[in-house]
C-alpha positions in Angstrom: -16.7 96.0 18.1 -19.0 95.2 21.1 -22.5 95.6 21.4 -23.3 98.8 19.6 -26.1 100.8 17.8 -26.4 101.2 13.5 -28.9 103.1 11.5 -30.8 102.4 7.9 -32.8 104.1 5.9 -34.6 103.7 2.6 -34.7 106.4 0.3 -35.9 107.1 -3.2 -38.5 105.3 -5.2 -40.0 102.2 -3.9 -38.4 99.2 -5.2 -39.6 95.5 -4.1 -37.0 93.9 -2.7 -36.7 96.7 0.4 -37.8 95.0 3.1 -35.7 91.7 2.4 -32.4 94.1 3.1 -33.9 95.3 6.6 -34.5 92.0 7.5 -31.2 90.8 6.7 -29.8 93.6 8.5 -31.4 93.3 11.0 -30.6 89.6 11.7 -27.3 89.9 10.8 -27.1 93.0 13.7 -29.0 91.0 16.4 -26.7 88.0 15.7 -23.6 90.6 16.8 -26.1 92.0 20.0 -26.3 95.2 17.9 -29.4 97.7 18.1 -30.7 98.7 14.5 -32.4 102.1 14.2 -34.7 102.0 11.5 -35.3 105.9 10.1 -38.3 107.1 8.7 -39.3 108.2 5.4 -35.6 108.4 4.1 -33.0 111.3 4.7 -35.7 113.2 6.3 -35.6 110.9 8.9 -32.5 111.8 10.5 -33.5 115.9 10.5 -33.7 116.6 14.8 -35.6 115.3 16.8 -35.0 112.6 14.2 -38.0 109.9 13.4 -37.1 106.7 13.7 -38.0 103.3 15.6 -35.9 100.7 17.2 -36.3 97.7 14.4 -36.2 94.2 16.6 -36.8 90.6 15.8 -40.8 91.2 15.8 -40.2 94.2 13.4 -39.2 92.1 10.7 -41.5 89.2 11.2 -43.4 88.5 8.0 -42.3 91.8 6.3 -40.5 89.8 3.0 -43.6 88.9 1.1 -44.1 92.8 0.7 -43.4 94.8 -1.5 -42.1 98.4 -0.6 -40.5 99.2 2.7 -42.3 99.7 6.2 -39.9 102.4 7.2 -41.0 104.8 4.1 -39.6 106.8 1.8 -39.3 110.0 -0.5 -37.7 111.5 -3.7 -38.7 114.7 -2.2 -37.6 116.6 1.2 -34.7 119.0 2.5 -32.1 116.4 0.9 -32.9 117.0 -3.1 -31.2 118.4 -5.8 -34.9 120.6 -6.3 -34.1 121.9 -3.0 -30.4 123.1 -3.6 -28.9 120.6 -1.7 -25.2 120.3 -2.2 -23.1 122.3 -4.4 -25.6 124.6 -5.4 -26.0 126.0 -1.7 -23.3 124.8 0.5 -24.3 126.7 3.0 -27.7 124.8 3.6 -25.6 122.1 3.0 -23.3 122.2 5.7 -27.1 122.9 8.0 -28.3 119.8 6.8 -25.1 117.9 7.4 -24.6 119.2 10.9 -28.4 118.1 11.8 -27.5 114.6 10.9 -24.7 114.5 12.4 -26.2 116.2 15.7 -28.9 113.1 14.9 -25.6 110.6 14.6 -24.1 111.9 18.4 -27.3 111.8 20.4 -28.4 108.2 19.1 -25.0 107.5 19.6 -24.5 105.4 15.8 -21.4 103.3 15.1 -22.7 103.3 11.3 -25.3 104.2 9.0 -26.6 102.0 5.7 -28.2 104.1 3.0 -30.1 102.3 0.7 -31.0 103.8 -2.2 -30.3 105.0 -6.1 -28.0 107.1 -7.8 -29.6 110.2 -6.1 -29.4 108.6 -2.6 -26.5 107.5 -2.9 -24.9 110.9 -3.9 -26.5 112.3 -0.8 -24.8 109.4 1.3 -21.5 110.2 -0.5 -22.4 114.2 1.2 -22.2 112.6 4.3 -20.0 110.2 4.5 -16.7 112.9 2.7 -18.6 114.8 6.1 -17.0 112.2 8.0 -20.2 110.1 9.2 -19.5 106.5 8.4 -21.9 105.5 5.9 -22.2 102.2 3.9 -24.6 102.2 0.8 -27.0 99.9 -0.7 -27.8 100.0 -4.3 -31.4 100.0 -5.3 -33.4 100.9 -8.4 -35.7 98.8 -10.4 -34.0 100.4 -13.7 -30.8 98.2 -13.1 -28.9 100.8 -14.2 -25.9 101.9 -12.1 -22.9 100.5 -13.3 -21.4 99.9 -10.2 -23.3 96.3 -9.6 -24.4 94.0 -12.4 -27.8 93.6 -10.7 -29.9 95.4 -8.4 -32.8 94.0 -6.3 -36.0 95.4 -7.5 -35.1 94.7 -11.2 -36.6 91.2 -11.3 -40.0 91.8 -9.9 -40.0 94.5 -12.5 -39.2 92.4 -15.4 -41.8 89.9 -14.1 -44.6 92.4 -14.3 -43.8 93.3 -17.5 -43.8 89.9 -18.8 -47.0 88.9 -17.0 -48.6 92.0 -18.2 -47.4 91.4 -21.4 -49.0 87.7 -21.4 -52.2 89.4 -20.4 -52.1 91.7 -23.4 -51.8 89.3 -26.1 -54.8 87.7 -25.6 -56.9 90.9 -26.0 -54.6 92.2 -28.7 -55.0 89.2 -30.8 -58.8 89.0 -30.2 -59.1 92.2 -31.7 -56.8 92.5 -33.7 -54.9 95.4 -32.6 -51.6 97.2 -32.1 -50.5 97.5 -28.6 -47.7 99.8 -27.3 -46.5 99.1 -23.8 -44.7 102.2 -22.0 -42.5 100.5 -19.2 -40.2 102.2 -17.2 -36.1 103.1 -18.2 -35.4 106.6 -18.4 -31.6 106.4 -19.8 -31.6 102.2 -19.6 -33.7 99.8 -21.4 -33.0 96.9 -19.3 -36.6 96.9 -18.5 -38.0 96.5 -21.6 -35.4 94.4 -23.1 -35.8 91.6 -20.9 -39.7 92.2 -20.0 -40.0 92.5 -23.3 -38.5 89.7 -24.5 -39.5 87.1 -21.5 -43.1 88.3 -22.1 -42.7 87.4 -26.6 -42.9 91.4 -27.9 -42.9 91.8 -31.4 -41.3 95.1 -31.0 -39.1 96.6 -28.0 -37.6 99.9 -28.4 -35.1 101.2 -25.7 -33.3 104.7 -25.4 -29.7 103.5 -26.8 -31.6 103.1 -30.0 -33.3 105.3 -31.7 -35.8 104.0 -33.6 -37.9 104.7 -37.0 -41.6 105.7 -36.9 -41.9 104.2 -40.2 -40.2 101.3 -39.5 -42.0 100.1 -36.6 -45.3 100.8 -39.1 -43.2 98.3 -41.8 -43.2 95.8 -38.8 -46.9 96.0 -38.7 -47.6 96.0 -41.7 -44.9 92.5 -42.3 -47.0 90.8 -39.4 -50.6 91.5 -40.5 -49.4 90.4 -44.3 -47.9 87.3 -42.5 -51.5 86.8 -40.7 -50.7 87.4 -37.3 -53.5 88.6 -35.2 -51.9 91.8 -33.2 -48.7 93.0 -32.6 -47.2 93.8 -29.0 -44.7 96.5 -28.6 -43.0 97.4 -25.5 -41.2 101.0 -25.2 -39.1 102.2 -22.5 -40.1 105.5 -21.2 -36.9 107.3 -22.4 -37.0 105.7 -25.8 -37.0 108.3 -28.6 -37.1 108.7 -32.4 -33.8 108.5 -34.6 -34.7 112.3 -35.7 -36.9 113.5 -32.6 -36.4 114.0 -28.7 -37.8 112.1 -25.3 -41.6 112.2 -24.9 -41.9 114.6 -21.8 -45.1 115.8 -19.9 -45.2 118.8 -17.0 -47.1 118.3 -13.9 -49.2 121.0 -12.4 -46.7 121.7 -10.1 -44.5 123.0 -12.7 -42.1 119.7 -12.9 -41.2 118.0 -16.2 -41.2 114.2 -16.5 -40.6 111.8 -19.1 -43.9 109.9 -20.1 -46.2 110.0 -23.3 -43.7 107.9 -25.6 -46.4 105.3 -26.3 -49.5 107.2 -27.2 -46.7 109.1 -29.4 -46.1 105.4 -31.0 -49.8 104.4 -31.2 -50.9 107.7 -32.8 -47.9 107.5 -35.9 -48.5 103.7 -36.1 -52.1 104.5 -36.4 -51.8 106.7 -38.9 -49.2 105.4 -40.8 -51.0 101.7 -41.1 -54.8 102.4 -40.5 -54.4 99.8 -37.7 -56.4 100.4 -34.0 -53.7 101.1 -32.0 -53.6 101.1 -28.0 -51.4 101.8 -25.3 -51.1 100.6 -21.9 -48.8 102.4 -19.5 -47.3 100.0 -16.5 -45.9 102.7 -14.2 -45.7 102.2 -10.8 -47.2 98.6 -11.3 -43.9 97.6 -11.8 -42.8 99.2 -8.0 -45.0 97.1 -6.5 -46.5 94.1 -5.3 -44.7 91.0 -4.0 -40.7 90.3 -5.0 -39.9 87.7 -6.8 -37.7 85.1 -4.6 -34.4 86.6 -6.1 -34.9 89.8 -5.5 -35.7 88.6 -1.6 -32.8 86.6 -1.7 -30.7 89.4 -2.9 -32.0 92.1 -0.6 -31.2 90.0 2.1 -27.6 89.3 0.6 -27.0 93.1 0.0 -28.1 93.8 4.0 -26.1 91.0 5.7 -22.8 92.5 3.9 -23.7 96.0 4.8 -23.6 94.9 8.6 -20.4 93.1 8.0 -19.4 96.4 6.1 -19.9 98.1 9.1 -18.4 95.5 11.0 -14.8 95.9 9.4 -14.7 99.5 9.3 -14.9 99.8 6.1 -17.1 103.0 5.3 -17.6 105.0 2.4 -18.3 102.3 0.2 -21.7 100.7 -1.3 -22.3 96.8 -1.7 -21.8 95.7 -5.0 -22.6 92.2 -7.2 -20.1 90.9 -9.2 -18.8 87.7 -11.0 -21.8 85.6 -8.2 -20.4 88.0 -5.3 -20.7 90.6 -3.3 -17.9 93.5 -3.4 -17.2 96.4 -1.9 -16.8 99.8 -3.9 -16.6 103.2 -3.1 -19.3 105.1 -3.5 -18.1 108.1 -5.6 -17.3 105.1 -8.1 -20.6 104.8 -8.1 -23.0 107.5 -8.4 -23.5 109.3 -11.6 -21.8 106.0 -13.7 -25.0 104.4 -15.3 -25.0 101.0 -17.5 -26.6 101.4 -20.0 -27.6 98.8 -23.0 -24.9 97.8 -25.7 -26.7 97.9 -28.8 -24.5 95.0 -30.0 -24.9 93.0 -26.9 -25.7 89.7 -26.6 -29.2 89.7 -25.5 -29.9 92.2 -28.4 -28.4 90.1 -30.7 -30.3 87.5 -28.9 -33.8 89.0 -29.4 -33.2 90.1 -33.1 -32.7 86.6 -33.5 -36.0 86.2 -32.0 -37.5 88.4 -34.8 -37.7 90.9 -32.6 -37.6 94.3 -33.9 -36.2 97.4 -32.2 -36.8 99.8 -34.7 -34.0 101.1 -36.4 
């Protein structure tokens, strides 16, 4: 294909891991003589005059002990469901994708890699059935599109959990104490199953089962009978009761969020048992900090076989893991599919074995 020019952008949350994929896109581009244009804070980015810098060898020097990404991003902006992108106003729709694609003509792009979620990546399916060739990167920390059996981002997730986890236990046992951990997973408890379970939670409760108030108070109960010190218990953020709905909170700006599932927990432990009960929300602890050497190693896996993605042609489709290697799928096969936990899978089956209750 010659010496030519690419684009990348990050969107969405922040995910550690990020800046492993521009560094192996970018040396798999400079290896081919290709120019990378590195767009700033997401979609938002490629809005005329465009922002954006040229990313070169001395861009990426040193960027993959960090976590985030050094081009920035947003879950906001003129490319959001909030804002009626899409179906639900086509005709700023078709304004937005002619600004890109005005953006596309003047830089003069051979190919575009989006790296994102399930939102992002719905956005680059806009553009690419627009006819801009796009190649996507999967990313969320929630491991949850179904699409690719792993994501970067997930691992340094799970390790926070299970460091944090280790940190609890100390305290809770010193004291004595209930502790509920609220992790992140809004429809997938990946998260919390296998934080939970690297980290030795007593208790680990997870949207795809519902779980008993008065059960998880019987699990108390069972330990302090058995003369164990505290009790950890790690909830995903979506988890709900068996008979009761997703803990959500509003924002003063009007926007609803899930969040509030463990001080639900500690309160009807607390008054179920008579127990002190705490809880200890992760959040975006879990975003941050330095990736763990598979997610870097993966990152940079995902961006060397978007370049070679490009490379082939081959657009409309997103990078995928599977069976130990990469794939390619298309990218409406890919948005809006989410995996989800089996309840009778085997690292369920694993952690029951483990004693380790989920509730129900």
């Amino acid at each position: 294909m010659g010496d030519q020019r690419i684009g990348i952008l990050t969107s969405g949350g922040d995910c550690p891991g990020l800046n492993a994929v521009l560094h192996g896109v970018v040396s798999a581009a400079q290896r081919r003589n290709w120019e990378v244009v590195g767009f700033h804070e997401g979609f938002e980015g490629l809005l005329p005059p465009g922002s954006f810098e040229i990313l070169t060898a001395e861009s990426i020097r040193g960027i993959m002990p960090t976590g985030g990404t050094f081009l920035g991003t947003t879950n906001k902006g003129h490319f959001t469901p909030r804002t009626g992108w899409g179906d639900r106003n086509p005709s700023l729709a078709a304004e937005l994708l002619q600004k890109a694609r005005e953006t596309f003509q003047t830089l003069g792009l051979a190919g575009l890699i989006v790296v994102g979620g399930d939102g992002s990546l719905l956005t680059a399916l806009h553009l690419s059935e627009d006819g801009l060739p796009i190649v996507g990167v999967p990313k969320t920390i929630d491991n949850d599109l179904e699409a690719t059996v792993i994501t970067f981002g997930f691992d340094s997730a799970i390790s926070c959990v299970m460091e944090s986890l280790d940190r609890l236990r100390t305290t809770t046992s010193s004291h004595r104490r209930v502790m509920v951990v609220e992790v992140m997973g809004r429809h997938a408890g990946w998260i919390a199953l296998h934080g939970g379970m690297a980290g030795g939670a007593d208790a680990i409760l997870i949207p795809e089962i519902p779980f008993r108030a008065e059960r998880l108070a019987e699990v108390v109960v069972e330990r302090t009978q058995r003369g164990c010190r505290g009790t950890l218990i790690v909830a995903a953020e979506g988890a709900a009761p068996r008979d009761g709905r997703q803990v959500r909170s509003q924002t003063p700006s009007g926007e609803t969020r899930l969040g509030g599932i463990g001080d639900w927990i500690a309160r009807e432990i607390s008054e179920r048992t008579g127990q002190e009960c705490r809880t200890c929300v992760l959040g975006h602890l879990q975003r941050g900090g330095v990736p763990t050497a598979m997610d870097r190693n993966l990152g940079q896996h995902f961006g060397v076989r978007a370049v070679e993605l490009i490379e082939a042609g081959d657009f409309g489709k997103m990078v995928s893991f599977q069976n130990d290697h990469t794939v390619a799928v298309p990218i409406a096969q890919a948005v809006h599919r989410l995996r989800r936990v089996s309840p009778g899978s085997e690292f369920v089956r694993t952690a029951r074995e483990l004693s380790i209750a989920f509730g129900d």
